[in-house]
C-alpha positions in Angstrom: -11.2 -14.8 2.9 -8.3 -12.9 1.7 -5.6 -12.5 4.5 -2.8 -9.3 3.9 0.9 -9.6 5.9 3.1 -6.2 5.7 6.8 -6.3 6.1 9.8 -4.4 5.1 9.1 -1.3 7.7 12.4 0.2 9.6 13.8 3.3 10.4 15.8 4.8 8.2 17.3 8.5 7.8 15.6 11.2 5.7 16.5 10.8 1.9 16.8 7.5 2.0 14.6 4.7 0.3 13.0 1.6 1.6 10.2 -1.0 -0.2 7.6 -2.1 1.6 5.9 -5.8 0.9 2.5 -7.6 1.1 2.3 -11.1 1.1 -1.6 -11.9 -0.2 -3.5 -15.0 0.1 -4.8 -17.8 -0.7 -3.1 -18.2 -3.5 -6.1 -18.5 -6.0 -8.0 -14.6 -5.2 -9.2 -13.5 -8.5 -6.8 -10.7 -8.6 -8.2 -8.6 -11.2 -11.5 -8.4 -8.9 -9.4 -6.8 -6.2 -8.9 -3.0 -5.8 -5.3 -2.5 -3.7 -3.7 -0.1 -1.8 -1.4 1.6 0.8 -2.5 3.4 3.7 -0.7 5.3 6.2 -1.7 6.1 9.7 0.8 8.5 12.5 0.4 9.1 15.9 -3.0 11.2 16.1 -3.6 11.6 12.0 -6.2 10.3 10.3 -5.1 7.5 8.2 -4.2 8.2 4.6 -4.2 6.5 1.4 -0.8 7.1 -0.4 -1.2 4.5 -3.6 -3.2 2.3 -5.4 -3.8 0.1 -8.3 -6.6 -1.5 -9.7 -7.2 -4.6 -11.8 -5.8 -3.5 -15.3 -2.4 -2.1 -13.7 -3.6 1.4 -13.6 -2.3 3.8 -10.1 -3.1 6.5 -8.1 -1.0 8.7 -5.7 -1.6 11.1 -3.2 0.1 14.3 -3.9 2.0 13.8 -0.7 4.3 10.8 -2.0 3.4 11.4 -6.2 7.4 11.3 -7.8 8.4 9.6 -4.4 6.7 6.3 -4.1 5.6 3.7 -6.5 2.8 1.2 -5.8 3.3 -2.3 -8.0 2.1 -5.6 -7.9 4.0 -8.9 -8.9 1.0 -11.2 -9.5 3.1 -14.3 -9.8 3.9 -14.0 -6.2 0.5 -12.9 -5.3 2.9 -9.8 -3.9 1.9 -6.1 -3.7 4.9 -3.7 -3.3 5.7 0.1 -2.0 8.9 1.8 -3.2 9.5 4.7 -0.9 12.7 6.9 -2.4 13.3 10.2 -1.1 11.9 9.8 2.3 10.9 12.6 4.7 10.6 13.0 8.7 6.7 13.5 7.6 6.6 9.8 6.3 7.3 8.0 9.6 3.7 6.5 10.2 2.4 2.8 10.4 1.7 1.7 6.8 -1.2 -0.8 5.9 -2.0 -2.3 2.7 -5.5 -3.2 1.7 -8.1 -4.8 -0.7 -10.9 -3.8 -1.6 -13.3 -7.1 -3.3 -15.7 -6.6 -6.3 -17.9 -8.2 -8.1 -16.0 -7.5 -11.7 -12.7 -6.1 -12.4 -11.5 -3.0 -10.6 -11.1 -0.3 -12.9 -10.0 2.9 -10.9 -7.0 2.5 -8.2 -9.1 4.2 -5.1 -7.2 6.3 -2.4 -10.4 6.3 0.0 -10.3 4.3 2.8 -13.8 3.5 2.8 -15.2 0.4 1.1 -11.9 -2.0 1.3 -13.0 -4.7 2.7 -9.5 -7.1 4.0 -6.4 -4.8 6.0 -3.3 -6.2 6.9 -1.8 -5.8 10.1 0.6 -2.8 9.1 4.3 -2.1 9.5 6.1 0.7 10.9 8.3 3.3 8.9 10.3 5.6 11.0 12.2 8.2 9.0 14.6 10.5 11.0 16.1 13.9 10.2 
């Protein structure tokens, strides 16, 4: 069972930058297996995937955050990561990380919400104007 803990969520004032964290365990999940990502969800949106990576290192942005964020994975600390730089007022939503199991190596970093299987309990990012 593969358990996912956000932190690093805050308020901070448009422009700035912040990095959000994901703590994976156990210790031993056959990383490569895994599809990850980030997910956002505000007040009465739909939730919305932002970044992801897949097995070989390979991501995937929405066009919403593409040149803003960067999704990355430090594998010795069994840690997935989400720089945020150039933040807007529109970015303020509860952000979730996620991971989607399979049976071989993920090859393609999925946006989709649908098929990831484990979701952490998400953090909040409040950006003001």
């Amino acid at each position: 069972q593969v358990q996912l803990v956000e932190s690093g969520g805050s308020s901070v004032q448009a422009g700035g930058s912040q990095r959000l964290s994901c703590a994976v365990s156990p210790s031993n999940f056959r990383k490569k297996n895994y599809c990850m990502g980030w997910f956002r969800q505000a007040p009465g949106k739909e939730r919305e995937g932002v970044a992801a990576i897949d097995g070989d290192g390979t991501t995937k942005y929405s066009d919403s955050v593409k040149g803003r964020f960067t999704i990355s994975q430090d594998n010795a600390n069994n840690t997935l990561y989400l720089e945020m730089n150039s933040l807007k007022p529109e970015d303020t939503a509860m952000y979730y990380c996620a991971a989607l199991a399979r049976l071989e190596v993920c090859r393609s970093p999925r946006l989709g919400s649908q098929g990831y299987d484990y979701w952490g309990q998400g953090t909040q990012v409040t950006v003001s104007s």
